[in-house]
Backbone as XML, in Angstrom:
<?xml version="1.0"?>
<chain id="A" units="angstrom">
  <residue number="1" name="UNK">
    <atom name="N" x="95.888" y="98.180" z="149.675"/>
    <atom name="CA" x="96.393" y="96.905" z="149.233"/>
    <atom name="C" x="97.031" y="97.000" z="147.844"/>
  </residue>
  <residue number="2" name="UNK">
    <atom name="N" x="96.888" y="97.679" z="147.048"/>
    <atom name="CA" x="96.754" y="97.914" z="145.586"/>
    <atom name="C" x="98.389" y="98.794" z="145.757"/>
  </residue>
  <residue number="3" name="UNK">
    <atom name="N" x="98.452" y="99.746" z="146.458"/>
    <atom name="CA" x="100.035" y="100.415" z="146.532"/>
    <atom name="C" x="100.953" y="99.774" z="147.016"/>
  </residue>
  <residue number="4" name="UNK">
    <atom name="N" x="100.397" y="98.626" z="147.521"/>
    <atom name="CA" x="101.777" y="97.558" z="148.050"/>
    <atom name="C" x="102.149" y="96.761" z="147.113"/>
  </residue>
  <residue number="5" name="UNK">
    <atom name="N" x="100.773" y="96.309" z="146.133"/>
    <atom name="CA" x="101.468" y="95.520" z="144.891"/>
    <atom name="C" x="102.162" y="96.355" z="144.260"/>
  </residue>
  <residue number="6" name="UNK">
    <atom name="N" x="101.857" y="97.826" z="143.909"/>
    <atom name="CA" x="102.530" y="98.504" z="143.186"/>
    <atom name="C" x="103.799" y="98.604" z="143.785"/>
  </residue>
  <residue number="7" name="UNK">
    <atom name="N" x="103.958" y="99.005" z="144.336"/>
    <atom name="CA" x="105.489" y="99.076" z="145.174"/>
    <atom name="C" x="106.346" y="98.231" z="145.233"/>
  </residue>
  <residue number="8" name="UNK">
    <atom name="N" x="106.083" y="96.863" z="145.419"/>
    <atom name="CA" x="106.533" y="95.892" z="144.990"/>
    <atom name="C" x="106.852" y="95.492" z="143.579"/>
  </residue>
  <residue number="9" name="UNK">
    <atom name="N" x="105.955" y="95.639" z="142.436"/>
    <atom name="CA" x="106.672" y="95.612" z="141.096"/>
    <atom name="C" x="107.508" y="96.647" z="140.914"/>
  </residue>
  <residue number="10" name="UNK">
    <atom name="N" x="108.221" y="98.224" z="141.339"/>
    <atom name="CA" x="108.279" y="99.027" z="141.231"/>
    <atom name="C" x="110.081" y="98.631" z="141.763"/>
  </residue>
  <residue number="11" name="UNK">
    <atom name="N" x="109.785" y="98.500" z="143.099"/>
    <atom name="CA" x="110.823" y="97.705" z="143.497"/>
    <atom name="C" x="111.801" y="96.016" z="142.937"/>
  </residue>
  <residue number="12" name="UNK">
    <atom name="N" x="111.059" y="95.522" z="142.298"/>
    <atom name="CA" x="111.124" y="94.445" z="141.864"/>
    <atom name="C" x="112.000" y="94.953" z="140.045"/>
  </residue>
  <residue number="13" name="UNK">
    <atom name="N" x="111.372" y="95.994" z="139.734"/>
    <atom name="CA" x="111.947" y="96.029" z="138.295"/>
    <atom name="C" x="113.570" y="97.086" z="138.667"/>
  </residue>
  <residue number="14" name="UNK">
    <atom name="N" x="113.134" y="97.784" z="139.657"/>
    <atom name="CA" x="114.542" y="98.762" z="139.866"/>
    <atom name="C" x="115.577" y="97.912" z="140.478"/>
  </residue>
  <residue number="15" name="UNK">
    <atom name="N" x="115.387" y="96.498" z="141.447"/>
    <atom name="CA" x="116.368" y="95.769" z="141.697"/>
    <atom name="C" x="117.276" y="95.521" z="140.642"/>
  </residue>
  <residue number="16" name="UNK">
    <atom name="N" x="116.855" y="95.461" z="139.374"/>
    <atom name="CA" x="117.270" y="94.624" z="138.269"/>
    <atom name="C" x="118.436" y="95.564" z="137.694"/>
  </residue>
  <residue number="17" name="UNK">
    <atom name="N" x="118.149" y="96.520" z="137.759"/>
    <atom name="CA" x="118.215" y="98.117" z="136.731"/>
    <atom name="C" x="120.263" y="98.320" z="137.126"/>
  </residue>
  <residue number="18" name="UNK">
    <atom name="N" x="120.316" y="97.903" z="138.777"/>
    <atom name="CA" x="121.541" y="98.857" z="138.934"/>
    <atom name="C" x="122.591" y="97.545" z="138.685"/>
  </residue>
  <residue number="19" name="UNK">
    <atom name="N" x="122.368" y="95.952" z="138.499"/>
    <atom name="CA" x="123.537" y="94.980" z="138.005"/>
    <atom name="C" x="123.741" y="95.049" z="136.805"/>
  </residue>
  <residue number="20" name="UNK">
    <atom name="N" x="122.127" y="95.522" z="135.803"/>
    <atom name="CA" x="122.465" y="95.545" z="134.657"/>
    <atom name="C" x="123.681" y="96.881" z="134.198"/>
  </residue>
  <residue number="21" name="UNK">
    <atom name="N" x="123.281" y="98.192" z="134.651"/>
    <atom name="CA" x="124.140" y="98.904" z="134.282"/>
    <atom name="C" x="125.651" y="98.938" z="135.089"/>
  </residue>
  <residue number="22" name="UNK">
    <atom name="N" x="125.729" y="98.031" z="135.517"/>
    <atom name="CA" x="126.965" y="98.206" z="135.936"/>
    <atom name="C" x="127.561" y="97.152" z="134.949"/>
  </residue>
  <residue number="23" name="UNK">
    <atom name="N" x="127.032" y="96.033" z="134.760"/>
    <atom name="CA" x="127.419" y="95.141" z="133.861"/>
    <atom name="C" x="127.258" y="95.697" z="132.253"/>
  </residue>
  <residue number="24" name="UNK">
    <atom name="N" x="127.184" y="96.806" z="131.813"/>
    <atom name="CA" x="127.478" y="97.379" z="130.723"/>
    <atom name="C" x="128.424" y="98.646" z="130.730"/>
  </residue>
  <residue number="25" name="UNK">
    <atom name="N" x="128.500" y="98.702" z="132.154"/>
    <atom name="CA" x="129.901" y="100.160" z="132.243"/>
    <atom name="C" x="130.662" y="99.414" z="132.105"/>
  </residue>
  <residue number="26" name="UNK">
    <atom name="N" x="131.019" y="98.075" z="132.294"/>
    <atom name="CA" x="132.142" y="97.018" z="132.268"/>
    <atom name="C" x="132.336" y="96.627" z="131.224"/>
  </residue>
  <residue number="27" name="UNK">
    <atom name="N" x="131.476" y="96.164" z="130.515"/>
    <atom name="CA" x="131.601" y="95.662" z="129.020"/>
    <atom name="C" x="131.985" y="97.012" z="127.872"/>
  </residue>
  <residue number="28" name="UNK">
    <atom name="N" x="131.932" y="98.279" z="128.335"/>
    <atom name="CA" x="132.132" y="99.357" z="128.047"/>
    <atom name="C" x="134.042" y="100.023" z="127.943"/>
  </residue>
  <residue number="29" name="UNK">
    <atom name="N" x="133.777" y="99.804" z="129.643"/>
    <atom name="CA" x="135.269" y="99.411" z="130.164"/>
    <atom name="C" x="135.946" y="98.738" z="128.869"/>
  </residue>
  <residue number="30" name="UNK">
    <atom name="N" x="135.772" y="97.489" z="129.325"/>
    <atom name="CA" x="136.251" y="97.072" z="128.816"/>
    <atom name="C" x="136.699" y="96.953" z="126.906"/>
  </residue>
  <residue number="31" name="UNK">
    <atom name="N" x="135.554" y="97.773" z="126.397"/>
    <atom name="CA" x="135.827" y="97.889" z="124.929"/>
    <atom name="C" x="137.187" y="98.933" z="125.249"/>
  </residue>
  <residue number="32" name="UNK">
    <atom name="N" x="137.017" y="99.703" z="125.594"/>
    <atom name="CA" x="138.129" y="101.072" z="125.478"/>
    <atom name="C" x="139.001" y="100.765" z="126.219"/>
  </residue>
  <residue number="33" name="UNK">
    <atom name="N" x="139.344" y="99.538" z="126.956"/>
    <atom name="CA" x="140.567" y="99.385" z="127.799"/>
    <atom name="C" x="141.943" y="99.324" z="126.562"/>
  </residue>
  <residue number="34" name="UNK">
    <atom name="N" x="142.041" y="98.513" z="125.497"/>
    <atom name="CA" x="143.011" y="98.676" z="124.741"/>
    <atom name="C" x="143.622" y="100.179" z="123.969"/>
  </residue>
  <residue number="35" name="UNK">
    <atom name="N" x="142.478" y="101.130" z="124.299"/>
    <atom name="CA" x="142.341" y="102.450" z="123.478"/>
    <atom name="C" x="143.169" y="103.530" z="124.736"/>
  </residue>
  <residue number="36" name="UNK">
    <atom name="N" x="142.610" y="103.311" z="125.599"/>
    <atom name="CA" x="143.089" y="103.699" z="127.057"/>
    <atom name="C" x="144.801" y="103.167" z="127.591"/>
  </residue>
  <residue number="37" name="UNK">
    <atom name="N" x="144.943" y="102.264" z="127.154"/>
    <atom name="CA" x="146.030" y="101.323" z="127.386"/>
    <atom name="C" x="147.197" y="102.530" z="126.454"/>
  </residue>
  <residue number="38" name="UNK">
    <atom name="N" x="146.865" y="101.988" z="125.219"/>
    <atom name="CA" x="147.771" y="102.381" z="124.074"/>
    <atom name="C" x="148.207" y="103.555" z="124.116"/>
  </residue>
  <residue number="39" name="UNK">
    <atom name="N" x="147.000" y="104.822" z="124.281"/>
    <atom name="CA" x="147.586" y="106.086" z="125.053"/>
    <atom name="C" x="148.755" y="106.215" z="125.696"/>
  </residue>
  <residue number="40" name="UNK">
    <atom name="N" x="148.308" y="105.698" z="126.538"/>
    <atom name="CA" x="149.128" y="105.848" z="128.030"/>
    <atom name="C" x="150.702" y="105.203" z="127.406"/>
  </residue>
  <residue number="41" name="UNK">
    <atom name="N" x="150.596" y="104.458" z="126.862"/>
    <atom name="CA" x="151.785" y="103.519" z="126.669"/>
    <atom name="C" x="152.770" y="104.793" z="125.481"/>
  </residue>
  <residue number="42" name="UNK">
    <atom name="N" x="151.702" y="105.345" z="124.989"/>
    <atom name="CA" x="152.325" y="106.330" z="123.515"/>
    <atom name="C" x="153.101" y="107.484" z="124.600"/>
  </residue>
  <residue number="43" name="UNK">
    <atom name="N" x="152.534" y="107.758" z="125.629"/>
    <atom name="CA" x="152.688" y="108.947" z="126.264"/>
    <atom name="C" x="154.038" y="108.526" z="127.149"/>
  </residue>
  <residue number="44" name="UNK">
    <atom name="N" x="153.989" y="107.696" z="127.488"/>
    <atom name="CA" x="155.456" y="107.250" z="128.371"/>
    <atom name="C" x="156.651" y="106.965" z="127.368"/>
  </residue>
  <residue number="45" name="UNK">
    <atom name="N" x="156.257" y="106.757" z="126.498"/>
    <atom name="CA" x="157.576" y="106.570" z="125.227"/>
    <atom name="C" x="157.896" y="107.967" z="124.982"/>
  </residue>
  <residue number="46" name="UNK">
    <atom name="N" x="157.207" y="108.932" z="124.895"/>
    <atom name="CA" x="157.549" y="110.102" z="123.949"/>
    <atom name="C" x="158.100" y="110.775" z="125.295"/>
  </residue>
  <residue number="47" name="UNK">
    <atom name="N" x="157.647" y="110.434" z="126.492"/>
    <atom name="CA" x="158.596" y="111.512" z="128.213"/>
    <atom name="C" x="159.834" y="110.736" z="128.132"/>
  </residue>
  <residue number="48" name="UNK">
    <atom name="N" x="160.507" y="109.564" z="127.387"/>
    <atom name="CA" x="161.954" y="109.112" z="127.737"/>
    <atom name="C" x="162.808" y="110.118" z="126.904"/>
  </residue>
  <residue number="49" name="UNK">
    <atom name="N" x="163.982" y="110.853" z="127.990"/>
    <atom name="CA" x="164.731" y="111.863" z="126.982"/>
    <atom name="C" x="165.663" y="111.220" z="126.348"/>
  </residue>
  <residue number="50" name="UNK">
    <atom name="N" x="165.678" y="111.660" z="125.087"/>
    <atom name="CA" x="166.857" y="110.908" z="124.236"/>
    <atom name="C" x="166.262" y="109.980" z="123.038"/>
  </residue>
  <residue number="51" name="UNK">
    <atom name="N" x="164.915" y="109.773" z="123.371"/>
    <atom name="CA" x="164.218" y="108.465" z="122.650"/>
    <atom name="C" x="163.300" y="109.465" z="121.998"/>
  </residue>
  <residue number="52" name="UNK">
    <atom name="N" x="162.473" y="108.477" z="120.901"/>
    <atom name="CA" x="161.205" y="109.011" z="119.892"/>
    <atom name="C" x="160.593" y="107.641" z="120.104"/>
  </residue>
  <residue number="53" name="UNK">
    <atom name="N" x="159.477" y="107.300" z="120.294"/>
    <atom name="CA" x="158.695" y="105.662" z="119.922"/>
    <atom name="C" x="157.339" y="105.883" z="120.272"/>
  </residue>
  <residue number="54" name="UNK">
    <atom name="N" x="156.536" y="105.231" z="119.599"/>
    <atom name="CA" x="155.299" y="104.809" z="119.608"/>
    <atom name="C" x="154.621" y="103.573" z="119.200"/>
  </residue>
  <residue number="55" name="UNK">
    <atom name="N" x="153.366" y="103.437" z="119.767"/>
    <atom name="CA" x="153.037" y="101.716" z="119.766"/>
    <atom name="C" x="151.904" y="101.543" z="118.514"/>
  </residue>
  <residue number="56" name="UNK">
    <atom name="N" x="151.769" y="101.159" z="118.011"/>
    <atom name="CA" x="150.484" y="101.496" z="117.158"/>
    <atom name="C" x="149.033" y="100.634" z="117.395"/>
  </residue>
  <residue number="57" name="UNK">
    <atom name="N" x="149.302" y="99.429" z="117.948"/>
    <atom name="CA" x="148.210" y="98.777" z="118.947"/>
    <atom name="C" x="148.279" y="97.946" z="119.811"/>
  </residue>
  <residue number="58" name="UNK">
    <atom name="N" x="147.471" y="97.892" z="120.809"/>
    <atom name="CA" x="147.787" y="96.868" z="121.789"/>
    <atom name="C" x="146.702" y="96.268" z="122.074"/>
  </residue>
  <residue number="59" name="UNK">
    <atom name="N" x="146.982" y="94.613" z="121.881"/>
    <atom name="CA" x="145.568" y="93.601" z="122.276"/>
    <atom name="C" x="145.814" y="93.153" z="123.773"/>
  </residue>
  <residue number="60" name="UNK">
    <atom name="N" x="144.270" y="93.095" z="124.627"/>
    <atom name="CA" x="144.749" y="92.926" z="125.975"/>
    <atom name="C" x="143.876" y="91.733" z="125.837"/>
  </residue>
  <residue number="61" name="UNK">
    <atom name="N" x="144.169" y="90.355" z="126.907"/>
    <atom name="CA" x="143.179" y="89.260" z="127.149"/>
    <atom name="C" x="143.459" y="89.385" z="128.950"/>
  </residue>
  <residue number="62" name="UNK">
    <atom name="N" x="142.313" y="89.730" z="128.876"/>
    <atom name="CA" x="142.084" y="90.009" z="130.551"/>
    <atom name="C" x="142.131" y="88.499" z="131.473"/>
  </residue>
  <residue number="63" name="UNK">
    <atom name="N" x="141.412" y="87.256" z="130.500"/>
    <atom name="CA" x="141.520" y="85.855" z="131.363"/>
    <atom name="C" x="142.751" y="85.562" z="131.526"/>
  </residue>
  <residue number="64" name="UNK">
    <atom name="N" x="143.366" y="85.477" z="130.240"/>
    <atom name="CA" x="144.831" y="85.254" z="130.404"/>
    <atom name="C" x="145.804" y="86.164" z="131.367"/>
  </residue>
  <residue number="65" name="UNK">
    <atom name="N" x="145.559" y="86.988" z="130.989"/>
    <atom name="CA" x="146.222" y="88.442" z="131.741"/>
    <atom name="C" x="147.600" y="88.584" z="130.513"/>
  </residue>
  <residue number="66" name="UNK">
    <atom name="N" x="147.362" y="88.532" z="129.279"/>
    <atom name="CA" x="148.022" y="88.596" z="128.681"/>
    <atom name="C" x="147.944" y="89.835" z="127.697"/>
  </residue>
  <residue number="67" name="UNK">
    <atom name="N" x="149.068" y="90.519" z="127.257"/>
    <atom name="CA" x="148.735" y="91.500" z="125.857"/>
    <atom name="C" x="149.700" y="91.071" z="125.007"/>
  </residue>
  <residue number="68" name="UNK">
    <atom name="N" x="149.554" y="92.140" z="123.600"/>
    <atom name="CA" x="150.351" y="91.987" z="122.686"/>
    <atom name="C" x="150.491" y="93.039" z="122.099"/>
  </residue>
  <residue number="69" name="UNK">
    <atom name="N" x="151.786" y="93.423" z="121.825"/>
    <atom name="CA" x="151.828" y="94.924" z="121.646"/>
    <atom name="C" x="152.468" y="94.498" z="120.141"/>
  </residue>
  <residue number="70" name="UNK">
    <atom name="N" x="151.473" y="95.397" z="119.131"/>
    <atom name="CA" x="151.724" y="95.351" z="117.322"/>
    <atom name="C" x="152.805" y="96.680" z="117.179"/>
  </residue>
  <residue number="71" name="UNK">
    <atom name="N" x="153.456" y="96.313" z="116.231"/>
    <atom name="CA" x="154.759" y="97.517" z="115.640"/>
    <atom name="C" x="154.979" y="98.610" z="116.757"/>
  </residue>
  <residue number="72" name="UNK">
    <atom name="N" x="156.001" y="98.200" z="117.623"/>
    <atom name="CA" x="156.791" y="99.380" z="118.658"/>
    <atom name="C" x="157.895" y="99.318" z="117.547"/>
  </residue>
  <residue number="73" name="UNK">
    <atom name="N" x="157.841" y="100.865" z="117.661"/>
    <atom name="CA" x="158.957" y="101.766" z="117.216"/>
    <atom name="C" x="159.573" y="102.598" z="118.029"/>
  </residue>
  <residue number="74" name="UNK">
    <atom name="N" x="161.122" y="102.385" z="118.443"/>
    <atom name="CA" x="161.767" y="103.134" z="119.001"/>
    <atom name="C" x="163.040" y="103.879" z="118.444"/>
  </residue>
  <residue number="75" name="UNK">
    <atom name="N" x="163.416" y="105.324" z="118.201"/>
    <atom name="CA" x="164.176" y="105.401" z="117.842"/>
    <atom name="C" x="165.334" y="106.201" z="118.666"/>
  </residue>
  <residue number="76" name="UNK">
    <atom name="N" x="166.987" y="106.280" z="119.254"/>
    <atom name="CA" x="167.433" y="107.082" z="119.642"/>
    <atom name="C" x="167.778" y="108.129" z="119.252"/>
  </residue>
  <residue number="77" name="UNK">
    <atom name="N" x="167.974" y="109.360" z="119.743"/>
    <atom name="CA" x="167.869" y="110.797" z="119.095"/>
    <atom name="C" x="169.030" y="111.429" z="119.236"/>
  </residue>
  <residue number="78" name="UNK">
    <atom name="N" x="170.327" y="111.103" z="118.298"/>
    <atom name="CA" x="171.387" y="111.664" z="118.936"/>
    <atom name="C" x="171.728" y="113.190" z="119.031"/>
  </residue>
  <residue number="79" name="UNK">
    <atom name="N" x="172.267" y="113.493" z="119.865"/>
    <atom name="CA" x="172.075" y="115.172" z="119.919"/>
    <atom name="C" x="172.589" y="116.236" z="118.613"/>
  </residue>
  <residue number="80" name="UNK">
    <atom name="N" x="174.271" y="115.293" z="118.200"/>
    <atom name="CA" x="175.141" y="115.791" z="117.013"/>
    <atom name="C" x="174.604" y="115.563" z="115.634"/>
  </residue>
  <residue number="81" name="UNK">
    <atom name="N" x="173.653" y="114.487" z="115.512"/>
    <atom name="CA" x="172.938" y="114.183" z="114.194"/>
    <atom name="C" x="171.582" y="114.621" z="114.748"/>
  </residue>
  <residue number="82" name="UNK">
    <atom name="N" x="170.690" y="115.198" z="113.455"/>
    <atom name="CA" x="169.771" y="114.975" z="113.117"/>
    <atom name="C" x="168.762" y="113.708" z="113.054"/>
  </residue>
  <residue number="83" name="UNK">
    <atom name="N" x="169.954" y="113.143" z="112.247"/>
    <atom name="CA" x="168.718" y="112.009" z="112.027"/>
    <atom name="C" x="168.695" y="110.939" z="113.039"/>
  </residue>
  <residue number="84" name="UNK">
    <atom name="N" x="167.762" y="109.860" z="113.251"/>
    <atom name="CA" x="167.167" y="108.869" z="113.775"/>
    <atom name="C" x="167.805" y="108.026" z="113.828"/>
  </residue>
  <residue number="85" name="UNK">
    <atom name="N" x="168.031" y="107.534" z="115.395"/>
    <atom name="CA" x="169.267" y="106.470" z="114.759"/>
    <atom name="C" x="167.823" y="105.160" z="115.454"/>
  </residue>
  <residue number="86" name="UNK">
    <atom name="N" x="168.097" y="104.067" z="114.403"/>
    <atom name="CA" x="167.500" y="102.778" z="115.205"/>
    <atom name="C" x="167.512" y="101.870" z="116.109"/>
  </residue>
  <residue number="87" name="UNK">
    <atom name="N" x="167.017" y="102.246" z="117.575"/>
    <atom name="CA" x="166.877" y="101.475" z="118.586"/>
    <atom name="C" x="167.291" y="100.041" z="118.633"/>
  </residue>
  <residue number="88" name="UNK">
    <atom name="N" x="168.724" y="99.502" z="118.591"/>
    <atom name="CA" x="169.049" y="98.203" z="117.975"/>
    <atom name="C" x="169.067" y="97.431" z="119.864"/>
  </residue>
</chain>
């Protein structure tokens, strides 16, 4: 009688165990989604040939489904100059 109560609290506390950690891989997720984002976004600017640019941050609002991308810099790279010309 005594291993069924046990089994039952045993069961009863591990039910709990696998919403909580999933509900902190998410909140996790979700911290590094803008860090993850911004990458990716740095890395597709620098594969366009001809171009130089990078993003320096990006805020995401997941309710909204909205972002905001802080100081993009793009510059074109002309082949005969050296220097930088500005992405107008």
């Amino acid at each position: 009688m005594q291993t069924e109560n046990k089994k039952r609290k045993f069961y009863k506390k591990k039910r709990y165990a696998l919403p909580i950690i999933i509900i902190l891989l998410l909140i996790v997720f979700r911290l590094f989604l803008p860090t993850i984002v911004k990458s990716y976004v740095n890395g597709v600017l620098a594969d366009i040939p001809g171009y130089h640019g990078a993003v320096e941050d990006i805020d995401i609002s997941l309710i909204r489904g909205a972002y905001v991308i802080h100081n993009l810099y793009l510059n074109k790279i002309d082949a005969g100059i050296s220097a930088k010309t500005p992405f107008t």
